[in-house]
N, C-alpha and C positions, 0 to 999 in steps of 0.2 A: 504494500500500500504506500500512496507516496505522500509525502506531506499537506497536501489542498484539505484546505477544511471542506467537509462538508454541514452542511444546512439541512434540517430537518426542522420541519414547523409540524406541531402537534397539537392536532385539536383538541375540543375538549370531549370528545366521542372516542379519542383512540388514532384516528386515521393520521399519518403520517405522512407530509409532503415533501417531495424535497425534487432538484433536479438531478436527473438521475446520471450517476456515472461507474462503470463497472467497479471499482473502489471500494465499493460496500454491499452485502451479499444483502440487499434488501430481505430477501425470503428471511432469512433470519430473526426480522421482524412481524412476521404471520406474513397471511394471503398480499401478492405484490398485484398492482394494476398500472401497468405504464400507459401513457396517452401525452403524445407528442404535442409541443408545445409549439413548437416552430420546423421549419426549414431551412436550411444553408446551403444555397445554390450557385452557380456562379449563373455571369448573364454573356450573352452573346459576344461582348468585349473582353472576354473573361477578367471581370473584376467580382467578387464573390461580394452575396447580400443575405442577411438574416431576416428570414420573413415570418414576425410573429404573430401573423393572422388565426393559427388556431387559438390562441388567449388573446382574443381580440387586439391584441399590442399592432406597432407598424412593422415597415419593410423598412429595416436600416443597413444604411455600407451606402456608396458602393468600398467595398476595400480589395486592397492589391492582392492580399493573400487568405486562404480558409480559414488560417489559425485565428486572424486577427475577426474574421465576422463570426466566427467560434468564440473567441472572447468577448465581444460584443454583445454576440445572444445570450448569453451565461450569466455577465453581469444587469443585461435589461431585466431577465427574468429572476435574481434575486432582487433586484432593486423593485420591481414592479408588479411580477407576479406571486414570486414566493412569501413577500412581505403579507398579503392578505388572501388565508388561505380559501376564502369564500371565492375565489375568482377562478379554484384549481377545481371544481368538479364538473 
């Protein structure tokens, strides 16, 4: 496991949110339900963009490279989604 913190928001029913990365054996936790947050696609220039229209969020980048719209969707969706977990079901 590598040093990145992970983020877990916990309701008050039990369910557990977080953005998921191989890192932590979620099932460990009981029953796992994953449901994709966004997109990281590149575009016809290839300049790559994070498109957060599954959590209603926007289409942000354009960036040079994946990692970087990889980084970008990661912190939108602690910053925006994971902060309020009523927006995760």
């Amino acid at each position: 496991m590598n040093s990145e913190i992970i983020e877990l928001v916990i309701e008050p029913g039990g369910t557990a949110i977080c953005v998921y990365t191989d890192d932590l054996d979620l099932a460990r936790l009981g029953e796992v339900r994953v449901r994709r947050a966004s997109h990281c696609e590149p575009d016809e220039h290839g300049q790559w963009w994070a498109d957060l229209a599954p959590v209603d969020g926007p289409k942000i980048g354009p960036f040079n490279k994946r990692s970087e719209a990889l980084d970008a969707e990661v912190a939108w969706l602690r910053e925006h989604w994971l902060c309020c977990p009523s927006l995760a079901t």
